[in-house]
C-alpha positions as CSV (number, residue, x, y, z in Angstrom):
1,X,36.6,46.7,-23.6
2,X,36.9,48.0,-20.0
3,X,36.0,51.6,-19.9
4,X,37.3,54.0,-16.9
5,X,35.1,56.9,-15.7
6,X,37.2,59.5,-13.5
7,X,34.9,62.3,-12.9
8,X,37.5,64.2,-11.0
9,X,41.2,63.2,-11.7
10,X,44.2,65.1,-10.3
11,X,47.8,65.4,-10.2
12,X,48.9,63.9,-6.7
13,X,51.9,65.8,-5.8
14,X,53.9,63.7,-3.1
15,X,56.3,65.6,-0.7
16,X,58.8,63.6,1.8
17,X,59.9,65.8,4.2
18,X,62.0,65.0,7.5
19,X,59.6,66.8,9.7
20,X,56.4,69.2,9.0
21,X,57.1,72.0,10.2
22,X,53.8,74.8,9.9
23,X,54.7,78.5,9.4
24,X,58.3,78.3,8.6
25,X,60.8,77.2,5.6
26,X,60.5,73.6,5.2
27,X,62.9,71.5,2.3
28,X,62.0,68.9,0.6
29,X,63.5,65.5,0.4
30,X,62.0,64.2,-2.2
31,X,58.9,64.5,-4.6
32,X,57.0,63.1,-7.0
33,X,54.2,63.7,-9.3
34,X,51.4,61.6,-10.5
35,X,48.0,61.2,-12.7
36,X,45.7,60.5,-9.2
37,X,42.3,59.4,-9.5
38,X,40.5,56.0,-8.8
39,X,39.4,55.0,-12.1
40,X,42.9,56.6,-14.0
41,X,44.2,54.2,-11.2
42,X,42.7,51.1,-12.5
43,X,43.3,51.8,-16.3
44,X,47.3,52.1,-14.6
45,X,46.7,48.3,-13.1
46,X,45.3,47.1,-16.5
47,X,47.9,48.5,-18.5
48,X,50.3,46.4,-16.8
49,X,48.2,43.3,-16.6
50,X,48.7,44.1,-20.8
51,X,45.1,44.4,-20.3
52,X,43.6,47.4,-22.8
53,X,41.1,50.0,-21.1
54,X,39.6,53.4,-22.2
55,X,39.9,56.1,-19.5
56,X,37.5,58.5,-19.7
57,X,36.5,61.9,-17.5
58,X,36.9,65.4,-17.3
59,X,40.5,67.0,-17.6
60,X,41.7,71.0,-18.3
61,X,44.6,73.3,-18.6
62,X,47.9,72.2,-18.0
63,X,47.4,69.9,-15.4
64,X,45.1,67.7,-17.5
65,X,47.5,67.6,-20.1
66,X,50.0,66.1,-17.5
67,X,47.9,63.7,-16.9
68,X,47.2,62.7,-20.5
69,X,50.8,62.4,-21.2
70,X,51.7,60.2,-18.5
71,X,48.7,57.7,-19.5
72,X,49.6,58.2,-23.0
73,X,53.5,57.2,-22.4
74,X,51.6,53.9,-20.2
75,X,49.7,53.4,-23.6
76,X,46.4,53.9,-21.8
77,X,43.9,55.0,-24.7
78,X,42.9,58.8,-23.0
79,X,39.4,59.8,-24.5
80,X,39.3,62.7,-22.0
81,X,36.4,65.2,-22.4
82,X,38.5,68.7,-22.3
83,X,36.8,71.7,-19.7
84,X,37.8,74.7,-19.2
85,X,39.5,75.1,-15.9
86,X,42.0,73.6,-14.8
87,X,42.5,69.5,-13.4
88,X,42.8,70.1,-9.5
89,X,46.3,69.5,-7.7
90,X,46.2,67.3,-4.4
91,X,49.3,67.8,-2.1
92,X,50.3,64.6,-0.2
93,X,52.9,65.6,2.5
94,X,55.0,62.9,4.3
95,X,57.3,63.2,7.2
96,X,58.8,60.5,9.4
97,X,55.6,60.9,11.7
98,X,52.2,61.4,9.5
99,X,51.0,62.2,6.4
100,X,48.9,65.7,5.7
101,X,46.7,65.7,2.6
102,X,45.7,69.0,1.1
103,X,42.9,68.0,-1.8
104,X,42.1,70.6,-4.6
105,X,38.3,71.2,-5.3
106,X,38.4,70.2,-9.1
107,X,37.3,72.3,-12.5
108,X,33.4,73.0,-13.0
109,X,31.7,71.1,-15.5
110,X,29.1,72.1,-17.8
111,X,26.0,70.4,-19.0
112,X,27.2,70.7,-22.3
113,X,30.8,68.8,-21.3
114,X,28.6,65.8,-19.3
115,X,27.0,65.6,-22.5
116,X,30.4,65.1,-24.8
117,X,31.4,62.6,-21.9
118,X,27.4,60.5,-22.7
119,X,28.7,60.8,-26.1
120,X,31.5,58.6,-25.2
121,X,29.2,55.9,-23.7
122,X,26.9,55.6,-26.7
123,X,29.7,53.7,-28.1
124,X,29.8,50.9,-25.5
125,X,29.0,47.4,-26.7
126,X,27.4,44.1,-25.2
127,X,30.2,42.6,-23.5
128,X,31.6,45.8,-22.3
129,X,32.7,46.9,-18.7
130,X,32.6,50.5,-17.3
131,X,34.0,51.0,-13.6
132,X,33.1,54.5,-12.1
133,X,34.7,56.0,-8.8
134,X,36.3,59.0,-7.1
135,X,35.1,62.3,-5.8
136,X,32.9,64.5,-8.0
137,X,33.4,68.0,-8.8
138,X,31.6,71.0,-6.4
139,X,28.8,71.0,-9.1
140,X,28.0,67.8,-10.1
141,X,25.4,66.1,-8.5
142,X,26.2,62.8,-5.8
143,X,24.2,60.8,-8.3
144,X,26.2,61.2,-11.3
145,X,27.7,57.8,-11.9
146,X,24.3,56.1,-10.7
147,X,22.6,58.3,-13.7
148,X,25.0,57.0,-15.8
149,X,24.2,53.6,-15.4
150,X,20.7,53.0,-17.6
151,X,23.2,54.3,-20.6
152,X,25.4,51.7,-19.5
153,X,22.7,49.0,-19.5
154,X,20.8,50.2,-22.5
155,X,24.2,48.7,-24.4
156,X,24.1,45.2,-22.4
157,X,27.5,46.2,-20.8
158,X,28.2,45.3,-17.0
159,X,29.1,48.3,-14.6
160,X,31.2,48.5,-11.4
161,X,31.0,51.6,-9.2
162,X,33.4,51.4,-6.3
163,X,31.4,53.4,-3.3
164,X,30.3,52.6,0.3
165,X,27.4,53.4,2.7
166,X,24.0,53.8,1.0
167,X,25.6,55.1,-2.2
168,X,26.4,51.0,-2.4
169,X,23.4,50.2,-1.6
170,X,21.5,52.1,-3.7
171,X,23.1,50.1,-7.2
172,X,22.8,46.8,-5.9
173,X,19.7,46.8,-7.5
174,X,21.1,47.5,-11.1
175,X,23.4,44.0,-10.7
176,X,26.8,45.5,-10.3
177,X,29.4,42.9,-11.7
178,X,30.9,43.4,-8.4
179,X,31.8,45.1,-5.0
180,X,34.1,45.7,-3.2
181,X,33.6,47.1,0.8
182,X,36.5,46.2,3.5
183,X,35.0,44.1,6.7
184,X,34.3,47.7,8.4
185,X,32.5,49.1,5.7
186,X,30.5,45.8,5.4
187,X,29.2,46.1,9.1
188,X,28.6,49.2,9.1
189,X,26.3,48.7,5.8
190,X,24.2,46.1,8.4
191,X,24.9,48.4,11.6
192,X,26.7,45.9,13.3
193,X,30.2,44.1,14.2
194,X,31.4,40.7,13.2
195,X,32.5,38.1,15.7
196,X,33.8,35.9,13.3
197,X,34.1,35.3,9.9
198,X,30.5,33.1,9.1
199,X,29.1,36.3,9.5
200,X,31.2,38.4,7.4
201,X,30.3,35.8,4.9
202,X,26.5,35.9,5.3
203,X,26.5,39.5,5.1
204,X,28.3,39.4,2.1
205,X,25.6,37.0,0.6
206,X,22.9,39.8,1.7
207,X,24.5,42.2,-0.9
208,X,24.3,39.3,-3.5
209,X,20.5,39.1,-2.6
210,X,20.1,42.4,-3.3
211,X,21.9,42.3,-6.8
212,X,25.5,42.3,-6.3
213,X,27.2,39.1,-8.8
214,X,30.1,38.9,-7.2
215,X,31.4,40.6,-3.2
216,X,35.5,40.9,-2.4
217,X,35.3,41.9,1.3
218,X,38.7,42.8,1.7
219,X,40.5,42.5,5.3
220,X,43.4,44.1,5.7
221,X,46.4,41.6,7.4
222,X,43.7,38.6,7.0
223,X,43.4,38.5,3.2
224,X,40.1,38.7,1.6
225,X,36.9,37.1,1.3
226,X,35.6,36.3,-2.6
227,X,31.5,34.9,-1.8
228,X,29.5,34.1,-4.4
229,X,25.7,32.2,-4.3
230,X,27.4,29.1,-3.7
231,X,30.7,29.4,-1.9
232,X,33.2,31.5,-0.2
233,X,36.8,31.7,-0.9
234,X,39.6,32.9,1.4
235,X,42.4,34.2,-0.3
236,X,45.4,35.2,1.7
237,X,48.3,38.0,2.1
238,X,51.9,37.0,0.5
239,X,54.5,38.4,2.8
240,X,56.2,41.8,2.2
241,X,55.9,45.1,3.9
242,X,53.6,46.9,3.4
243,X,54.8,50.6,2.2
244,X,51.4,52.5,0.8
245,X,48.1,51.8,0.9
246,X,46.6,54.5,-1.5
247,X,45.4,52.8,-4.2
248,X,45.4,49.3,-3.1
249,X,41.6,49.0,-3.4
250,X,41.6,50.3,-6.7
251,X,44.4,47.5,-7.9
252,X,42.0,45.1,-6.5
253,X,39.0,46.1,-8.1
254,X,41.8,45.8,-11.7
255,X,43.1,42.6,-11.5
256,X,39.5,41.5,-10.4
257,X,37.6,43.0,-13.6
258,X,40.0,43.0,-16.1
259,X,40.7,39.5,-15.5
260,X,37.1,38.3,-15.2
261,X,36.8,40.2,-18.6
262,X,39.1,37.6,-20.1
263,X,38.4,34.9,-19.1
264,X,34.7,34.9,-16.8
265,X,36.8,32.6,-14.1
266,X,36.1,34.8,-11.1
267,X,38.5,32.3,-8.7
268,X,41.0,33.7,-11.8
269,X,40.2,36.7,-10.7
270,X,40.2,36.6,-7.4
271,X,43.7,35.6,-7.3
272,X,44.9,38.2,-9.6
273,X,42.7,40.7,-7.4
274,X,44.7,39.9,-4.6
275,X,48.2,39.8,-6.1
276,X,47.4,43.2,-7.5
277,X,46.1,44.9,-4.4
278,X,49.2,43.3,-2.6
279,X,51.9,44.5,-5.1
280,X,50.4,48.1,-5.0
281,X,50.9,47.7,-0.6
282,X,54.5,46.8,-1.1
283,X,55.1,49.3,-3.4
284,X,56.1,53.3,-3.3
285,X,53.2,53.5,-6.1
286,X,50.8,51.5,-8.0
287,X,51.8,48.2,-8.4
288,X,54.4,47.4,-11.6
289,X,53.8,43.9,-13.7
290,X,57.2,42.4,-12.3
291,X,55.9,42.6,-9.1
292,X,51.8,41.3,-10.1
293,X,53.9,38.4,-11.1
294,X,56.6,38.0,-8.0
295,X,53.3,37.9,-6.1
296,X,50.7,35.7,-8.1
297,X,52.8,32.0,-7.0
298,X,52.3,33.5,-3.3
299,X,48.7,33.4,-3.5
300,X,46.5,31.0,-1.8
301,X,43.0,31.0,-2.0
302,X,40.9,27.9,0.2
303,X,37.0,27.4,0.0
304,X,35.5,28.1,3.3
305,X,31.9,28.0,3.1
């Protein structure tokens, strides 16, 4: 089973508006609202891989139970750990020129509620894989989903925590099924720049030195690298337009794991990594099965190294 930790989910309330304008009436052209949050984001990408996940975390009020009921009606198994404020609100606003993000602070959590949310882990089996990312709540500490992972281990399961900078660096020694940093994160990991893509590679085998099994070094226009001890794999863009990237990262990181999950193939994975990242670009919001599968014949992926 794939278990999803979202420490901090939220409603992301999307406003398209013909033009921002601050300190007067503005009218809205259209809206949406959705359950936001990076791990409720890849249970979303599993559910319509058909792929069956468990999304846990801390939700509250009404808000939360939005949230719920949307990943209940996606037939995502919710094993929320109720609090008593309520789940935050992020406002997304989008004009013809820019986009203006107003992010809500998120609920307090109690000792006693991380505990009900442990509770939920001591049920993990060998074989099992829980990815943790997103923002934390004001109180809890930067090291909560690190904390989490000798838990994790104790029950032989694999863990992925999507992060950057030395937050990354800092689980590579706990062998992290994989990671996932763009070609700017990775240099900036190694305090450098890349002339060319032997050395995007060779850093990306440093992180596997230091524990990482597998890397995905995604690069925008120019695909994605997949390096593992023994080879690298480029795996390229399908065309389309690219529409949103908010939550393509997280659709990668799904098709990668839940994939790998079935079947251990991780060039299986890497292809339905990419297709899945690539659908969510070309889409208003996360990526839909129809278009995983419009996308997956487009893929090609070519050893390089």
């Amino acid at each position: 089973m794939i278990y999803t930790i979202t420490a901090n989910p939220s409603i992301d309330y999307v406003i398209q508006l013909e033009k921002l304008n601050t300190g007067n009436v503005n009218r809205v052209q259209s809206d949406v609202k959705l359950p936001g949050g990076k791990g409720i984001n890849v249970s979303r990408i599993l559910a319509e891989l058909a792929l069956p996940s468990v999304a846990l975390g801390f939700v509250g009020g009404f808000t939360g139970q939005f949230i719920q009921n949307k990943l209940n009606n996606a037939s995502i198994d919710c094993r929320f750990t109720e609090v008593e404020e309520d789940t935050r609100i992020n406002v997304k606003l989008k004009d013809s020129v820019e986009e203006t993000e107003i992010n809500g602070q998120g609920p307090h959590i109690s000792a006693g509620t991380v505990d009900n949310l442990k509770q939920q882990l001591a049920k993990l089996e060998a074989g099992d894989i829980v990815f943790m990312s997103g923002s934390l709540p004001p109180n809890l500490p930067a090291s909560f989903y690190k904390d989490l992972i000798p838990m994790i281990q104790a029950h032989n399961a694999e863990f992925v925590i999507d992060t950057t900078g030395q937050a990354l660096l800092d689980t590579l020694a706990e062998k992290p099924l994989v990671i996932k940093p763009n070609h700017h994160e990775l240099a900036e990991l190694f305090d450098t720049q890349f002339a060319n893509q032997g050395e995007i590679i060779a850093a990306g085998r440093k992180l596997l030195d230091k524990g990482a099994q597998h890397v995905l070094v995604s690069m925008a226009g120019d695909g994605a690298l997949l390096i593992t001890p023994d080879h690298a794999y480029l795996g390229g863009t399908p065309k389309g337009t690219v529409i949103n990237s908010v939550g393509a990262g997280d659709s990668m990181i799904a098709g990668f794991v839940g994939t790998f999950a079935q079947h251990h193939d991780a060039l299986a994975a890497f292809k339905t990594s990419l297709a899945c990242g690539s659908a969510t670009a070309f889409s208003e919001d996360l990526a839909t099965s129809a278009k995983i599968n419009e996308l997956l014949p487009q893929i090609e992926i070519t050893q390089v190294d």
